[in-house]
C-alpha positions, 0 to 999 in steps of 0.5 A: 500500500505504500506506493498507493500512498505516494502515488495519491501524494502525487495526485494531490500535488499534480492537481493543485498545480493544474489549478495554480498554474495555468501557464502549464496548460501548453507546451510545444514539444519541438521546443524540448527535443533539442534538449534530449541529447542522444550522443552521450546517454547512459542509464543508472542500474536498477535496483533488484525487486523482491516483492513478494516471497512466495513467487516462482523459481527464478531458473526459468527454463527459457521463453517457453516456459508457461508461467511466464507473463510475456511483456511486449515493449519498443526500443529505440533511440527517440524513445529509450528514455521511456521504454527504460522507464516503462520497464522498471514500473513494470518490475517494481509494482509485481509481485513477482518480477521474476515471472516476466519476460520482456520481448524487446522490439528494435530496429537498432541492433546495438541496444541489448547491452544497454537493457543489459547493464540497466537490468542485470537480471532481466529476463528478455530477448530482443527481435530486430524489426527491419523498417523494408518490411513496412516501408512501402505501407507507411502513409504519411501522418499528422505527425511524423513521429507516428510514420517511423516503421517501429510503430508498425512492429507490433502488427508482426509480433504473432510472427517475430515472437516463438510460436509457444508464445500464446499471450502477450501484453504490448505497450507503448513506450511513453507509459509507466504502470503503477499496478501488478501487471500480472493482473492484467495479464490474466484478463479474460478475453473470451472469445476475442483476439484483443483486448483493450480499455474501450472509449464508445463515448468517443466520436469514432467516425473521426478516426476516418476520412469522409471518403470513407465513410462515403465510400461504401466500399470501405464503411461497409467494414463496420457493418453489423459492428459496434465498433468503439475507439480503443488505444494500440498503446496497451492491448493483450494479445491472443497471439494463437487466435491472430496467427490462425485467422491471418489478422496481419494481413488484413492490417497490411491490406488496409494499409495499401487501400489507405496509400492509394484513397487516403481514408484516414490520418493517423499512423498506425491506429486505424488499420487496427479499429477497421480489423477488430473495432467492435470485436475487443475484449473490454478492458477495464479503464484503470489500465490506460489513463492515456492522452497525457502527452496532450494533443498530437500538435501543441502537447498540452497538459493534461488532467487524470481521468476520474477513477482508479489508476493502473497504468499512465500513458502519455500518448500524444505529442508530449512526452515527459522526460522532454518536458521534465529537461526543458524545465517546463513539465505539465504536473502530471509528469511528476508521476513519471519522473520516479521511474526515470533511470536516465543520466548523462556521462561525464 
């Protein structure tokens, strides 16, 4: 319960600062990329997390071992600082750090060493994603950072990861979990291929273009569904059931109609709405408090959802280790910084 307490100490602290300082409420990340100096970075090691002493045995007898909960997470350079952090939430919250396995996705081949030397004891394997294999799919975006190819790599993880993986959470990198994610782990997804939070109070037609939806061609899509907005950023997978169906492929498909007619503008979420909108496992909200980066242009601070929190996201434009090194943060990423391992050489 002690994290609980301080993470609640935060809350409080965060939202006094949005009432006081209305100055905060805008922020343009252009501003703090400068800030982010990728030449010369280096990573403090972790502490080793015991939680709990009635856990699993820490020989492992490799990734196919059936205990384990299988963890999905990004690496590259723009991003590490977060994917770091993302990482070291996830193992001081569970009860049993030990049951993890990371399955880092990267298209830079030179990262291991680093995760290596961050989390000594970590259990994970790294799979080089090359950019070709989505090159020509890619459209472009309403920012370009969500046109780089590794946004793409998580349509492929039914291929990329051994087949004797069944099951795994993919999240983003931008995130940091305040929870034991092996609760999320066992959701149930009856008989879906996802799951995710569902947002059906969102306007969903304004994921797609009006030539879509006046083209019956492609809105036909959505027949006899009910399709609701939901996050690409936190998702558990039934990776058996998307291998067999093919679901890969009807991604890719949707994007090679999107090169030619141009029926939506954002990256890589809304092929995954057309393939299983209306067909995903709801997933309680306390595991995607997201929108924390603000908008996909300004970056504007955001407020916490109301209810119970699991999992932050800072999906959007705004990310809080930029904002944290500009010396201009929105309060809420006094929530992030704990999990921050990041430093620079001398």
């Amino acid at each position: 319960m002690l994290w609980l307490m301080r993470f609640s100490g935060f809350c409080s602290a965060a939202m006094l600062l949005i009432l006081l300082s209305p100055s905060l409420q805008s922020f343009h990340p252009a501003e703090a990329i400068r800030s982010n100096h990728l030449d010369r970075f280096s990573y403090r090691q972790a502490s080793t997390f015991r939680n709990a002493e009635q856990c699993g045995s820490n020989n492992r007898t490799g990734v196919c071992d059936p205990s384990l909960v299988h963890v999905a997470i990004t690496l590259d350079l723009e991003y590490l600082r977060g994917s770091i952090a993302a990482v070291h939430s996830i193992l001081q919250h569970s009860q049993c750090p030990d049951n993890i396995f990371f399955h880092f996705l990267l298209t830079q081949r030179n990262l291991e060493s680093l995760v290596r030397s961050t989390f000594p004891e970590l259990k994970f394997k790294v799979y080089y994603f090359h950019p070709e294999i989505v090159k020509n799919l890619i459209s472009t975006s309403v920012r370009q950072a969500l046109e780089q190819p590794l946004n793409y790599a998580r349509n492929y993880l039914p291929d990329l990861l051994e087949s004797c993986v069944h099951r795994v959470i993919y999240l983003d990198s931008d995130l940091v979990v305040v929870d034991d994610i092996e609760k999320l782990w066992t959701t149930s997804l009856g008989g879906s291929t996802i799951g995710a939070p569902e947002y059906c109070h969102a306007n969903f037609t304004k994921y797609f273009t009006a030539g879509f939806w006046s083209d019956r061609r492609f809105s036909a899509a959505f027949a006899g569904r009910k399709p609701c907005y939901f996050n690409t950023g936190v998702m558990v997978i039934d990776l058996v059931k998307w291998r067999r169906v093919g679901y890969t492929r009807r991604i890719e498909r949707w994007m090679e109609i999107q090169k030619s007619h141009r029926i939506y503008e954002l990256g890589s979420l809304p092929p995954f709405l057309l393939v299983f909108a209306g067909h995903v496992a709801p997933i309680e909200h306390r595991w995607n408090q997201h929108g924390l980066g603000g908008d996909n242009v300004r970056g504007s601070c955001r407020d916490l959802h109301a209810g119970p929190v699991s999992l932050l996201h800072w999906s959007g434009s705004g990310k809080p280790w930029l904002r944290l090194d500009s010396k201009r943060p929105c309060p809420l990423d006094a929530l992030w910084a704990p999990y921050d391992l990041y430093g620079h050489t001398q």
